[in-house]
N, CA, C and O atoms as a Maestro MAE file, in Angstrom:
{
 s_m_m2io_version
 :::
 2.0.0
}

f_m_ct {
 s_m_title
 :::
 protein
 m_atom[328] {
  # First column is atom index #
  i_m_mmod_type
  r_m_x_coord
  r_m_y_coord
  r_m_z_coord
  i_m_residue_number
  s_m_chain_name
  s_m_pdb_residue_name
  s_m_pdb_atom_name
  i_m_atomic_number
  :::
  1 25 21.241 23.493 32.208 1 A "UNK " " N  " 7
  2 3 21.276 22.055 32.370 1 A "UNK " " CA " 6
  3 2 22.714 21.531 32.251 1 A "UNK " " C  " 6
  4 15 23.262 20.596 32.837 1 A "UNK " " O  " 8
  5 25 23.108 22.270 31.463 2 A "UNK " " N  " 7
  6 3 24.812 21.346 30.930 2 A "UNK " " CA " 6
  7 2 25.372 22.289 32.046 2 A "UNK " " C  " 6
  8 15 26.067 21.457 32.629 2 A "UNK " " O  " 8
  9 25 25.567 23.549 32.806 3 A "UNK " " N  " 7
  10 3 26.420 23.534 33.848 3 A "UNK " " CA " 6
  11 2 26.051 23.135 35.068 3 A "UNK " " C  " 6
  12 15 26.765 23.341 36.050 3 A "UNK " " O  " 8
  13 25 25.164 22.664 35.116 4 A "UNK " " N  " 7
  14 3 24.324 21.865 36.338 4 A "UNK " " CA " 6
  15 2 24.922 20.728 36.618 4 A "UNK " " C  " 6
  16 15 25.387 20.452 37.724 4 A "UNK " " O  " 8
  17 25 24.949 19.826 35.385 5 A "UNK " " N  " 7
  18 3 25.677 18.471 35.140 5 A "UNK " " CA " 6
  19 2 27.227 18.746 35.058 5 A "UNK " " C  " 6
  20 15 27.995 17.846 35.398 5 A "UNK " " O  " 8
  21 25 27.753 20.052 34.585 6 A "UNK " " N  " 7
  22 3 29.227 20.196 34.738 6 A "UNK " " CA " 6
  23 2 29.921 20.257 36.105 6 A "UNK " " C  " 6
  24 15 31.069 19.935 36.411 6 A "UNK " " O  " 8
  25 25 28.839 20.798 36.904 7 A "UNK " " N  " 7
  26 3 29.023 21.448 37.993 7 A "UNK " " CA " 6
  27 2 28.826 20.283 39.108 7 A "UNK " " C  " 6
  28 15 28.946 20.743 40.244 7 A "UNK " " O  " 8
  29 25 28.484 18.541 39.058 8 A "UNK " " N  " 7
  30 3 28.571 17.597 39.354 8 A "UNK " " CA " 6
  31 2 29.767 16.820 39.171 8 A "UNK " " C  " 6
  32 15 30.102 15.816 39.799 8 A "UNK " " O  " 8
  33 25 30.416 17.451 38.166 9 A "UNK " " N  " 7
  34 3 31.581 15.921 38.230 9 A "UNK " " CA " 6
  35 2 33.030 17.036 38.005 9 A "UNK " " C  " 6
  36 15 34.007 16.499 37.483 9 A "UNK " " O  " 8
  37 25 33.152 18.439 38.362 10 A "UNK " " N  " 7
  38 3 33.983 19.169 38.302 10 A "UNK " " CA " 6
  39 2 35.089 18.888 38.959 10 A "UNK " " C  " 6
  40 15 36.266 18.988 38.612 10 A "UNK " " O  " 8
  41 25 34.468 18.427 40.219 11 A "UNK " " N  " 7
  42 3 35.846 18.260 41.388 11 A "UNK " " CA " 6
  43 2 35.755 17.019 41.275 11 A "UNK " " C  " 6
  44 15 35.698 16.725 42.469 11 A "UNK " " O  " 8
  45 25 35.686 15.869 40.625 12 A "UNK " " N  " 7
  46 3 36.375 14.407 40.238 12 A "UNK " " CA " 6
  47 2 37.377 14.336 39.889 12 A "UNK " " C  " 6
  48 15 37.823 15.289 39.249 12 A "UNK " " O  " 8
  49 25 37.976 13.499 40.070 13 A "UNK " " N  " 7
  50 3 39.265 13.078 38.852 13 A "UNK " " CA " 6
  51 2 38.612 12.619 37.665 13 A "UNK " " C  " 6
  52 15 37.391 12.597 37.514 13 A "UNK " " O  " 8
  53 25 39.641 12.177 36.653 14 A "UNK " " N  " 7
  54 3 39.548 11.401 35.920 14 A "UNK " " CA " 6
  55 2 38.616 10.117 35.823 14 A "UNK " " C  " 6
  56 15 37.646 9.797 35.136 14 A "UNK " " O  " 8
  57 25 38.815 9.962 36.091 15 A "UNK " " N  " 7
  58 3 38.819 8.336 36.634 15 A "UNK " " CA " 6
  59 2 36.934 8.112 36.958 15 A "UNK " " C  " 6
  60 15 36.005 7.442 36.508 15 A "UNK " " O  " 8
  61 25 37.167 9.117 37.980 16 A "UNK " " N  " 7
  62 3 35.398 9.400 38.766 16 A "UNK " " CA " 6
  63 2 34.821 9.639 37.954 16 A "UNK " " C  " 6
  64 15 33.819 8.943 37.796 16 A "UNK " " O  " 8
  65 25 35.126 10.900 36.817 17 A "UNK " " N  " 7
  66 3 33.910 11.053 36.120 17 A "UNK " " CA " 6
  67 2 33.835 9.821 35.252 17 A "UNK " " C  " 6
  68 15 32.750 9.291 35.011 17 A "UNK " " O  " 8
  69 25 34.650 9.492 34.916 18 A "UNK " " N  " 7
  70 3 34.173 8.611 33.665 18 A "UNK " " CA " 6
  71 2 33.199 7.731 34.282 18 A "UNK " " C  " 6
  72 15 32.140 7.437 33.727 18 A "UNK " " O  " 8
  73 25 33.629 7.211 35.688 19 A "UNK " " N  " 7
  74 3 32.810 5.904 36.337 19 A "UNK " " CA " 6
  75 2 31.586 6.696 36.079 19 A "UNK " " C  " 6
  76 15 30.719 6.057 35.483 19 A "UNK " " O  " 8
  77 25 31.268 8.008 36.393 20 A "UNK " " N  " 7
  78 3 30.017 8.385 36.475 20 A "UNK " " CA " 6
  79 2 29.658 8.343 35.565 20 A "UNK " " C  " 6
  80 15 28.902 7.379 35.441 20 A "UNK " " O  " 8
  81 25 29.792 9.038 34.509 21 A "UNK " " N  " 7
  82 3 29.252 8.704 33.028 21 A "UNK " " CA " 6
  83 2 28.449 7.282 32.981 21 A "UNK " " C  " 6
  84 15 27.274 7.035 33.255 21 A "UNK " " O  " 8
  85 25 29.461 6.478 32.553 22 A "UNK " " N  " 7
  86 3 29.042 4.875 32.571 22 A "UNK " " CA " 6
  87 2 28.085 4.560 33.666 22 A "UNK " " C  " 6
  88 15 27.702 3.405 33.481 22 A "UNK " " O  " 8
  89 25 27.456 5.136 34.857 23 A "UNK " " N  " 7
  90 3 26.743 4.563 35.265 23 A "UNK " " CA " 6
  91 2 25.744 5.217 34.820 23 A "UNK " " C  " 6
  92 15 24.628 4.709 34.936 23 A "UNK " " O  " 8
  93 25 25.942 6.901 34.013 24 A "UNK " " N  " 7
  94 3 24.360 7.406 33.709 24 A "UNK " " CA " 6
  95 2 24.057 6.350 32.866 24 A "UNK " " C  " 6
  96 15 23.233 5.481 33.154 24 A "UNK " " O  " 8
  97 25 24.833 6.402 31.607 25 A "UNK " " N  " 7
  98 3 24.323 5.660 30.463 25 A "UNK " " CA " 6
  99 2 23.812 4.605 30.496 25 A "UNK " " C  " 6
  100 15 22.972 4.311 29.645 25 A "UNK " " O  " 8
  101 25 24.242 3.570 31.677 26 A "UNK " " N  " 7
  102 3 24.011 2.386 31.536 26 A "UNK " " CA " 6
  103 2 22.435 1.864 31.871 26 A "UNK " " C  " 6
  104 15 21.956 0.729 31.859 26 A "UNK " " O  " 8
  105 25 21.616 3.669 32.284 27 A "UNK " " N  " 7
  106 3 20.286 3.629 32.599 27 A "UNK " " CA " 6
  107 2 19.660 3.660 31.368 27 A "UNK " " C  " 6
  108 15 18.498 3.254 31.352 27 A "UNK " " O  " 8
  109 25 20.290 4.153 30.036 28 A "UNK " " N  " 7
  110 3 19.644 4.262 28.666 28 A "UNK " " CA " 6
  111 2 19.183 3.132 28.130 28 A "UNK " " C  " 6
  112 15 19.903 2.176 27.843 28 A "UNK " " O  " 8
  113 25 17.734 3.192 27.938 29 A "UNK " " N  " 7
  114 3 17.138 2.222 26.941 29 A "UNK " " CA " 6
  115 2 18.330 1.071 25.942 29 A "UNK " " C  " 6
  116 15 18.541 -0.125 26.144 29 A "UNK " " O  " 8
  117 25 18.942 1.993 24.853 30 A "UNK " " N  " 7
  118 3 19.772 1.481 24.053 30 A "UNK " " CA " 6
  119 2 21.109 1.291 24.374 30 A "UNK " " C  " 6
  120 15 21.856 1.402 23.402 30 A "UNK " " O  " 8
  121 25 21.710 1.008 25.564 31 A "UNK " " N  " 7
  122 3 22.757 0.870 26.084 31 A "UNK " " CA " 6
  123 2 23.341 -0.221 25.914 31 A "UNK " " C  " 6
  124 15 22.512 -1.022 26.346 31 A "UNK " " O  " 8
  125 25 24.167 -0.770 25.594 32 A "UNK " " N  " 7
  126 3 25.049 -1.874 25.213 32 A "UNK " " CA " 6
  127 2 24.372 -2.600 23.747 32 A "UNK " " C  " 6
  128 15 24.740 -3.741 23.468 32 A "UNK " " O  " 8
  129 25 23.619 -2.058 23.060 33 A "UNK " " N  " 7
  130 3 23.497 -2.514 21.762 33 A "UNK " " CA " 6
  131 2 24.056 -2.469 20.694 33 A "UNK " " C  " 6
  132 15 24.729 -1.438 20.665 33 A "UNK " " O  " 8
  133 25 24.197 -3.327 19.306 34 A "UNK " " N  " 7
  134 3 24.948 -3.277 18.545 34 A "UNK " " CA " 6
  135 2 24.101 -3.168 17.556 34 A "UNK " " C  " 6
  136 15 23.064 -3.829 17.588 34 A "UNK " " O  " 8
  137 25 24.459 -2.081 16.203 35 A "UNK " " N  " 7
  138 3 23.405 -1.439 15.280 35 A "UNK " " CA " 6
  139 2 23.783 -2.411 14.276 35 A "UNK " " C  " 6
  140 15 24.817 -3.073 14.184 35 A "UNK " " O  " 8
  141 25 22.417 -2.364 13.301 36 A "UNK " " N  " 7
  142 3 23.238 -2.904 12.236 36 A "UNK " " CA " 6
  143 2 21.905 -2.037 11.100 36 A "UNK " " C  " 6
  144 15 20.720 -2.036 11.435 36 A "UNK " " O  " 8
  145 25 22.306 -1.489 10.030 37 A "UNK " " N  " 7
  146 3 20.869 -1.426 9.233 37 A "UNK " " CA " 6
  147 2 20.737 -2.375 8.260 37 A "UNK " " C  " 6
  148 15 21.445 -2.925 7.416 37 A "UNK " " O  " 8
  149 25 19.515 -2.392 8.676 38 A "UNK " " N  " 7
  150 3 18.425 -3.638 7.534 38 A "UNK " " CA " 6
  151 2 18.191 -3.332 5.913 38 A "UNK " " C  " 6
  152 15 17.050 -3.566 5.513 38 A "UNK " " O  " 8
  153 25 18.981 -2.922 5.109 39 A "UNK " " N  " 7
  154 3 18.765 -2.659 4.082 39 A "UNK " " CA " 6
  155 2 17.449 -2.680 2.910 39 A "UNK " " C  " 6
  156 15 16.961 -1.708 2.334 39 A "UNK " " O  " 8
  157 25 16.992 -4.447 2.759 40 A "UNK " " N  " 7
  158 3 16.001 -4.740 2.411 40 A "UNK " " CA " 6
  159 2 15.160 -5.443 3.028 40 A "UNK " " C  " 6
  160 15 15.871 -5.772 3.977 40 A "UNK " " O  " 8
  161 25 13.867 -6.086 3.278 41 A "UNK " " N  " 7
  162 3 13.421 -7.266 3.845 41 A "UNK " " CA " 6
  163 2 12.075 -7.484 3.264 41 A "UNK " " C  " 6
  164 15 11.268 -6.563 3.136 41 A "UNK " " O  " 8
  165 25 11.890 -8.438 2.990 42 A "UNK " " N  " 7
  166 3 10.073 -8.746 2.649 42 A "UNK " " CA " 6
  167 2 8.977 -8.930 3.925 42 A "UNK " " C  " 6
  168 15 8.030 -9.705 4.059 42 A "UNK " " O  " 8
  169 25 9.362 -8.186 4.542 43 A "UNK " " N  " 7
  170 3 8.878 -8.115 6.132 43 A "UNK " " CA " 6
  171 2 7.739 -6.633 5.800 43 A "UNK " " C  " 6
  172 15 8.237 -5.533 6.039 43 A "UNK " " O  " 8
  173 25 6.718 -6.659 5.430 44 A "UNK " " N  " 7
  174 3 5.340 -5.710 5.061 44 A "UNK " " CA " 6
  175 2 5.538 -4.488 6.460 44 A "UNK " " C  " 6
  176 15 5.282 -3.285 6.433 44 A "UNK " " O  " 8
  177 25 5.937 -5.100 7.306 45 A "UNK " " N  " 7
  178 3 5.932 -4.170 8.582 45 A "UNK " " CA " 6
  179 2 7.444 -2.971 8.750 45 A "UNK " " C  " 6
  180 15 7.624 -2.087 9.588 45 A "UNK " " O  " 8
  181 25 8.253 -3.377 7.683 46 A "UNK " " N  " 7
  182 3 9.324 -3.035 7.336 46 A "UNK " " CA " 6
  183 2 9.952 -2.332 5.565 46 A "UNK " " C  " 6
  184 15 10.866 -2.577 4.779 46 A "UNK " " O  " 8
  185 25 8.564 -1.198 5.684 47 A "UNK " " N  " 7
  186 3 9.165 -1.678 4.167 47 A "UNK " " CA " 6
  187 2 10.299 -0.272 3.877 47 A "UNK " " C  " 6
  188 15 10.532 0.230 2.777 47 A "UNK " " O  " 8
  189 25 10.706 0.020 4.805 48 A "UNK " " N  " 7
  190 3 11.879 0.786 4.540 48 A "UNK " " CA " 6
  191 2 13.115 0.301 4.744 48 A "UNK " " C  " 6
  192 15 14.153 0.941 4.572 48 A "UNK " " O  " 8
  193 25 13.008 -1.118 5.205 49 A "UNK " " N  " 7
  194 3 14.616 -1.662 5.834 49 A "UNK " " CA " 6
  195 2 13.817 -1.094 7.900 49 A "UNK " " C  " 6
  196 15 12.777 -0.766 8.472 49 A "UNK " " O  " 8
  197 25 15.170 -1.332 8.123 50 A "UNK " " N  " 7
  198 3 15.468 -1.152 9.402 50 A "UNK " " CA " 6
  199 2 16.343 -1.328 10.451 50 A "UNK " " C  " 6
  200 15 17.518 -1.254 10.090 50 A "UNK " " O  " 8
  201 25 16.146 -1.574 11.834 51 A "UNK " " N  " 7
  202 3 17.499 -1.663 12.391 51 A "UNK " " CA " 6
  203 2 17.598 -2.458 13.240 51 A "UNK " " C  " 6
  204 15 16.872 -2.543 14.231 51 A "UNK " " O  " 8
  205 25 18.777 -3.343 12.879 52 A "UNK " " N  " 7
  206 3 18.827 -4.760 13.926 52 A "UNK " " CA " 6
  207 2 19.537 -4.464 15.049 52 A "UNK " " C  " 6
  208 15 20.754 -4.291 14.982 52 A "UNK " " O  " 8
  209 25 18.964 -4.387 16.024 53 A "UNK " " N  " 7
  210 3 19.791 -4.245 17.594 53 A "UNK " " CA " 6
  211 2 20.080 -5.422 18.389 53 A "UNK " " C  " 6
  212 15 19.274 -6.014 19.107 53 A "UNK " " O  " 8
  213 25 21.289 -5.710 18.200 54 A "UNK " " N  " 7
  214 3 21.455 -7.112 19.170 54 A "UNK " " CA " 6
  215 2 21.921 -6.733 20.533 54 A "UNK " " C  " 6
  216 15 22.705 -5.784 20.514 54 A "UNK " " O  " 8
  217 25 21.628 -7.256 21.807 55 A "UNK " " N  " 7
  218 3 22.489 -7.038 23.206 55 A "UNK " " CA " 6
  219 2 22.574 -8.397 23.658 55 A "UNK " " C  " 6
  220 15 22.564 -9.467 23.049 55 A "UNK " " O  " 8
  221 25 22.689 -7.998 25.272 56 A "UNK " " N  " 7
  222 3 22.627 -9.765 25.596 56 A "UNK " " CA " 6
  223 2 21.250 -10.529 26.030 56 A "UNK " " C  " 6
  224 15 21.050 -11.715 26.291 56 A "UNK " " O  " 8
  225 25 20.306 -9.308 26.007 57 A "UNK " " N  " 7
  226 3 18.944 -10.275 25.914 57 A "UNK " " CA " 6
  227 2 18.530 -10.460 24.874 57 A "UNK " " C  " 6
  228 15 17.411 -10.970 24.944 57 A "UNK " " O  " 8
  229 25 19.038 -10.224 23.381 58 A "UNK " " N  " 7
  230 3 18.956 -10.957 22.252 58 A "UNK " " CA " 6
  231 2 18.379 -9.986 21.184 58 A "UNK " " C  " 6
  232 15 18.432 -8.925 21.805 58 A "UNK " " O  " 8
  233 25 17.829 -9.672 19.890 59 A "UNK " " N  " 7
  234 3 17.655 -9.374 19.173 59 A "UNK " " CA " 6
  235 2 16.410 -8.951 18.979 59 A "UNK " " C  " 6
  236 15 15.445 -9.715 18.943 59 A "UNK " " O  " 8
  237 25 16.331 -7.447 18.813 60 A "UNK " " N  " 7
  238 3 15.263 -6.293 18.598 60 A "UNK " " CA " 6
  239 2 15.528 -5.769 17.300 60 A "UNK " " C  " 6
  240 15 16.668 -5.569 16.880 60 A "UNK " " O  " 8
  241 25 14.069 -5.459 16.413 61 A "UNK " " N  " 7
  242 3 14.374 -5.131 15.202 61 A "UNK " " CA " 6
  243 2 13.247 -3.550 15.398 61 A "UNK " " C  " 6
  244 15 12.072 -3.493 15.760 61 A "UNK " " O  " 8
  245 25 14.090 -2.564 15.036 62 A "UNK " " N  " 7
  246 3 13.710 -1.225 15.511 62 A "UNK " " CA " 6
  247 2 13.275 -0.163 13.908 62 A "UNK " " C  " 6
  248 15 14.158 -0.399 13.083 62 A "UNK " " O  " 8
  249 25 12.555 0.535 13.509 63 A "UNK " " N  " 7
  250 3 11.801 1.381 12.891 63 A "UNK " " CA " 6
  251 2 13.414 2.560 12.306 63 A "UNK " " C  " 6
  252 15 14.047 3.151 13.181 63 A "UNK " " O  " 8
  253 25 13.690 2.654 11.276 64 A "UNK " " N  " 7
  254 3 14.687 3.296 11.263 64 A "UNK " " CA " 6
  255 2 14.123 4.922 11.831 64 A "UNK " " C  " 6
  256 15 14.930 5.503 12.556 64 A "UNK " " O  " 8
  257 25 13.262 5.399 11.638 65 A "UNK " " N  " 7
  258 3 12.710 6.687 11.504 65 A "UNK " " CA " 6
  259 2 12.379 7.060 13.102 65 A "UNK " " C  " 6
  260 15 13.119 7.760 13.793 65 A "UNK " " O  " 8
  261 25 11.184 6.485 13.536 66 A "UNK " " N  " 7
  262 3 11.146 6.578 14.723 66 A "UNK " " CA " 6
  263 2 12.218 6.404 15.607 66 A "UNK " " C  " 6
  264 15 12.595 7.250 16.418 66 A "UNK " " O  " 8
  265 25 12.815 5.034 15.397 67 A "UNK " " N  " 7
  266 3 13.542 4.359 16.770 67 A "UNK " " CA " 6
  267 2 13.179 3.227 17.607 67 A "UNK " " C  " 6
  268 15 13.916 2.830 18.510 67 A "UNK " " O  " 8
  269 25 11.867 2.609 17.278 68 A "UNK " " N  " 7
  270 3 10.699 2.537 17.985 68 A "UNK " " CA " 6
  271 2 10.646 0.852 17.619 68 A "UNK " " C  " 6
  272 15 10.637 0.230 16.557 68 A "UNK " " O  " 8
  273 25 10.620 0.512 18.850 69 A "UNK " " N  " 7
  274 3 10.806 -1.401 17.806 69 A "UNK " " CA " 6
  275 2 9.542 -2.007 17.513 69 A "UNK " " C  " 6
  276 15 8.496 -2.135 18.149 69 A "UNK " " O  " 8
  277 25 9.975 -2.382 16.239 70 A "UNK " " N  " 7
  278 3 8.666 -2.746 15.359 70 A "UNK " " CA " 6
  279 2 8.288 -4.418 15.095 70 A "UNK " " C  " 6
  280 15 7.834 -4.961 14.088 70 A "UNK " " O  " 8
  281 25 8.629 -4.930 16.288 71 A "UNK " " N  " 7
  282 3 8.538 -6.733 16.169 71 A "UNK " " CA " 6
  283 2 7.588 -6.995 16.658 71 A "UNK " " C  " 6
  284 15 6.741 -7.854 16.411 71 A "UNK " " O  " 8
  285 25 7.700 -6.043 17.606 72 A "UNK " " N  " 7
  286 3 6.344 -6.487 18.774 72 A "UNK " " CA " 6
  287 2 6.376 -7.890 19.571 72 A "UNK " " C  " 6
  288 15 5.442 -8.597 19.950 72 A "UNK " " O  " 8
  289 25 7.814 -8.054 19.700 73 A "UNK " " N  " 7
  290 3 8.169 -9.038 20.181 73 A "UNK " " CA " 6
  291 2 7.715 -10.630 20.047 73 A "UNK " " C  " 6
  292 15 7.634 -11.481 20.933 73 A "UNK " " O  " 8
  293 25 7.430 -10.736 18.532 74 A "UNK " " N  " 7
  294 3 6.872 -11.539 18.089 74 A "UNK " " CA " 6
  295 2 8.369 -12.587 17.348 74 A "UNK " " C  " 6
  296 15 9.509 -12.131 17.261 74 A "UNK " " O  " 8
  297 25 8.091 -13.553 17.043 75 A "UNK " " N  " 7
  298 3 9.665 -14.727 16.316 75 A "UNK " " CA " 6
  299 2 9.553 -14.022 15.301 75 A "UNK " " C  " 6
  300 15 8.510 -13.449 14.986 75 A "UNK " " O  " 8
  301 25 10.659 -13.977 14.642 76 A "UNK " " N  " 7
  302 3 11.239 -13.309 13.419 76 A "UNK " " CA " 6
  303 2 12.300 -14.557 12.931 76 A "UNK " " C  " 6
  304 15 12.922 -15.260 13.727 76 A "UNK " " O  " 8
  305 25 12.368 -14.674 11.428 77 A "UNK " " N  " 7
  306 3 13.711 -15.265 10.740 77 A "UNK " " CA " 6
  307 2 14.476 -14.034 10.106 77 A "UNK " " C  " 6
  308 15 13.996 -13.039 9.564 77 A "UNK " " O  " 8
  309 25 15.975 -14.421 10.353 78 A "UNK " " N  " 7
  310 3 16.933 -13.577 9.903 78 A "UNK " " CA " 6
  311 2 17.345 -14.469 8.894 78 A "UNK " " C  " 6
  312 15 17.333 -15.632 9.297 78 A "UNK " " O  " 8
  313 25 17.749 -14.320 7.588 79 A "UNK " " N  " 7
  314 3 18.466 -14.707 6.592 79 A "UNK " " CA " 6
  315 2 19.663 -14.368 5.573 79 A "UNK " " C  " 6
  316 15 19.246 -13.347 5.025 79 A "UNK " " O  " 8
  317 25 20.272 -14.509 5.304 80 A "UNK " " N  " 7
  318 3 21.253 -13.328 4.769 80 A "UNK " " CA " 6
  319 2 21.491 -14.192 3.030 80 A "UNK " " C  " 6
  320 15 21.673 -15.373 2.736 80 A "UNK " " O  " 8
  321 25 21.397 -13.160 2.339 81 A "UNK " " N  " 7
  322 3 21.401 -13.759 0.849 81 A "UNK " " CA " 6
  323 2 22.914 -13.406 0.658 81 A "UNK " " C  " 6
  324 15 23.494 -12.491 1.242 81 A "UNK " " O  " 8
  325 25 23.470 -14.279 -0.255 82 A "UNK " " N  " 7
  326 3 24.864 -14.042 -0.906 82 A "UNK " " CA " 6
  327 2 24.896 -13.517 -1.878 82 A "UNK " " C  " 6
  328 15 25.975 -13.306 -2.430 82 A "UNK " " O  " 8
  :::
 }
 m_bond[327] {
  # First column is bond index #
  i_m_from
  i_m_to
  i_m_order
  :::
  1 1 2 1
  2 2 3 1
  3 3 4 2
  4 3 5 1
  5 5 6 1
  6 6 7 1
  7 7 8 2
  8 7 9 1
  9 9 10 1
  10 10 11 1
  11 11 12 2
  12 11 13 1
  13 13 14 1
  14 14 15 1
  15 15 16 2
  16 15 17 1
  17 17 18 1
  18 18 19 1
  19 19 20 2
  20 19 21 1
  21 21 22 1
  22 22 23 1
  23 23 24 2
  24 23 25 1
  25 25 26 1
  26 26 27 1
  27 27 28 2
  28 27 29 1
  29 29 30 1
  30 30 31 1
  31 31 32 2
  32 31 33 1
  33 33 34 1
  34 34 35 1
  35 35 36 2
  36 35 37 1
  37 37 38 1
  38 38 39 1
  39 39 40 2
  40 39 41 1
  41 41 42 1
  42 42 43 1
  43 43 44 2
  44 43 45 1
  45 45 46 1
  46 46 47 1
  47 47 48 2
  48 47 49 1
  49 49 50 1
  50 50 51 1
  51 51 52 2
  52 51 53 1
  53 53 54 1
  54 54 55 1
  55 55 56 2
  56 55 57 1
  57 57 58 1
  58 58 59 1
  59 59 60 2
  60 59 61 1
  61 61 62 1
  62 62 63 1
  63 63 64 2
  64 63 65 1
  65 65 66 1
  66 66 67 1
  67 67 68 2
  68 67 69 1
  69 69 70 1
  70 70 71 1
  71 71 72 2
  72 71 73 1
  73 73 74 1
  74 74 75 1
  75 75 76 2
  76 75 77 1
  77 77 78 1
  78 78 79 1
  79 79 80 2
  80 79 81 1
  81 81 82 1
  82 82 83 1
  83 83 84 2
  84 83 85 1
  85 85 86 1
  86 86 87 1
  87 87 88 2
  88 87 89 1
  89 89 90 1
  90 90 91 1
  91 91 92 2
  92 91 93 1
  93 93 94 1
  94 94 95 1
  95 95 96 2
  96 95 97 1
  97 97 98 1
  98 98 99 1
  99 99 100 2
  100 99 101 1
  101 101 102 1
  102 102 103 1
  103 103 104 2
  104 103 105 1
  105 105 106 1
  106 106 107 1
  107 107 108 2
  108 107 109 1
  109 109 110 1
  110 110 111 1
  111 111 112 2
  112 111 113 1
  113 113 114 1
  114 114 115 1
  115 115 116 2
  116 115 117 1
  117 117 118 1
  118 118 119 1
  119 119 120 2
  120 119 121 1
  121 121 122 1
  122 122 123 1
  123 123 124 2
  124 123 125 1
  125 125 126 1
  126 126 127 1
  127 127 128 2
  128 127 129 1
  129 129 130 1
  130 130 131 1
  131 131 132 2
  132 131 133 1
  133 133 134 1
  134 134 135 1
  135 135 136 2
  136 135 137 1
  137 137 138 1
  138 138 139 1
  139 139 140 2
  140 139 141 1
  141 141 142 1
  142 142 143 1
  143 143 144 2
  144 143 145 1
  145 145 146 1
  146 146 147 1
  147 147 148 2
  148 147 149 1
  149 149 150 1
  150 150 151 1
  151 151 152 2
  152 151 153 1
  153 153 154 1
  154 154 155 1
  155 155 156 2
  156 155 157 1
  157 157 158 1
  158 158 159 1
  159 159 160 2
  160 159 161 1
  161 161 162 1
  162 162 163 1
  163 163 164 2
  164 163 165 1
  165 165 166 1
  166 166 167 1
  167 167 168 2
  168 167 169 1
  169 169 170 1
  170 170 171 1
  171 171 172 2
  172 171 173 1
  173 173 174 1
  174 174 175 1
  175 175 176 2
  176 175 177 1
  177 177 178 1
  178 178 179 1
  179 179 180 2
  180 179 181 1
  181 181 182 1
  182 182 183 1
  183 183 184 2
  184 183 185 1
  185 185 186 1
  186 186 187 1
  187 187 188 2
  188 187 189 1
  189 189 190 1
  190 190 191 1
  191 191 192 2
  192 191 193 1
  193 193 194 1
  194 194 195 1
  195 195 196 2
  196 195 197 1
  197 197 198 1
  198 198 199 1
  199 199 200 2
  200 199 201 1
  201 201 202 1
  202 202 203 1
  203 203 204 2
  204 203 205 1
  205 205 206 1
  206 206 207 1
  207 207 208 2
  208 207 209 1
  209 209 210 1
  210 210 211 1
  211 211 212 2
  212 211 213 1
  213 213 214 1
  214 214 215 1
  215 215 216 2
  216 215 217 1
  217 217 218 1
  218 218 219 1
  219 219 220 2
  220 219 221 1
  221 221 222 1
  222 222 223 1
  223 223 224 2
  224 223 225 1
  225 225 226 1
  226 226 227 1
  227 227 228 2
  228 227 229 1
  229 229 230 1
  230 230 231 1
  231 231 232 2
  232 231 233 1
  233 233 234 1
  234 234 235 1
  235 235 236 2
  236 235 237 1
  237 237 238 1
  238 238 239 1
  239 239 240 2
  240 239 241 1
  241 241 242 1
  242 242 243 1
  243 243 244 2
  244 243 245 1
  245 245 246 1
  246 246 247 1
  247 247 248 2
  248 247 249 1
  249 249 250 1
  250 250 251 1
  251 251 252 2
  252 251 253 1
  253 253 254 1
  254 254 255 1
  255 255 256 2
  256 255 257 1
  257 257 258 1
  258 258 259 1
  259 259 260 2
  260 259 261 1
  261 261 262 1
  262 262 263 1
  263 263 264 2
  264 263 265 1
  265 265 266 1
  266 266 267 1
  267 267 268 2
  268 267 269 1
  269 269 270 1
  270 270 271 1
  271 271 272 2
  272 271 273 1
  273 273 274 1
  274 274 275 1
  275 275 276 2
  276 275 277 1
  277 277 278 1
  278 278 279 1
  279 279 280 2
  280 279 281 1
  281 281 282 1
  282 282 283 1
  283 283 284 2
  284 283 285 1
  285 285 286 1
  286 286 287 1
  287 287 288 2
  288 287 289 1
  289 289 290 1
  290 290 291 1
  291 291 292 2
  292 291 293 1
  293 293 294 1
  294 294 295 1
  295 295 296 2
  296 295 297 1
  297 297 298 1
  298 298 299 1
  299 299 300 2
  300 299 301 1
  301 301 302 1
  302 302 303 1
  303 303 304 2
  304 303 305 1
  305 305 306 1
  306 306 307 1
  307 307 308 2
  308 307 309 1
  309 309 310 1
  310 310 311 1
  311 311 312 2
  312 311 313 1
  313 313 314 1
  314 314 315 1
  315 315 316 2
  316 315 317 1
  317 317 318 1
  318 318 319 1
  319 319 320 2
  320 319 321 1
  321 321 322 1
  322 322 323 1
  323 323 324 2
  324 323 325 1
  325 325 326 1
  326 326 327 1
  327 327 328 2
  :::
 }
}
C-alpha cells in the first residue's frame, strides 16, 4: 500500500506532492478542525470529559475514546469556570 502511494507522487516535484497531499486530506472527516480536551463537564453523556472540535461549520463535541461525536447534534452550553 505505502509503495503504491509512493509510487504516485515519485516523479512530482515538490510542490506537486504536497498539493496532492492536501487534496487527499482535505477528504478526511476531521480535516481542518481544532482539538481541544474537555477535562470536566456535568454533561451525564460525558462523564469522562471529552473533545471539543471546532471548524467552520461550528462546534462538535466528540467521545474521547471512540472519536465518535457524542451531541447528537443537539444545542449544547459551553461555559468556562475561572
Amino acid at each position: 500500500m505505502i509503495q503504491n502511494a509512493h509510487a504516485t507522487v515519485a516523479s512530482k516535484t515538490e510542490n506537486q506532492a504536497r498539493k496532492h497531499f492536501i487534496t487527499i486530506i482535505q477528504k478526511l472527516t476531521l480535516y481542518g478542525n481544532h482539538f481541544f480536551d474537555i477535562k470536566s463537564t456535568s454533561d451525564k453523556r460525558l462523564p469522562n470529559g471529552g473533545i471539543l472540535c471546532i471548524n467552520y461549520q461550528g462546534v462538535k463535541i466528540m467521545d474521547p475514546t471512540t472519536r465518535v461525536r457524542t451531541d447528537g447534534g443537539e444545542k449544547f452550553f459551553l461555559t468556562r469556570d475561572l
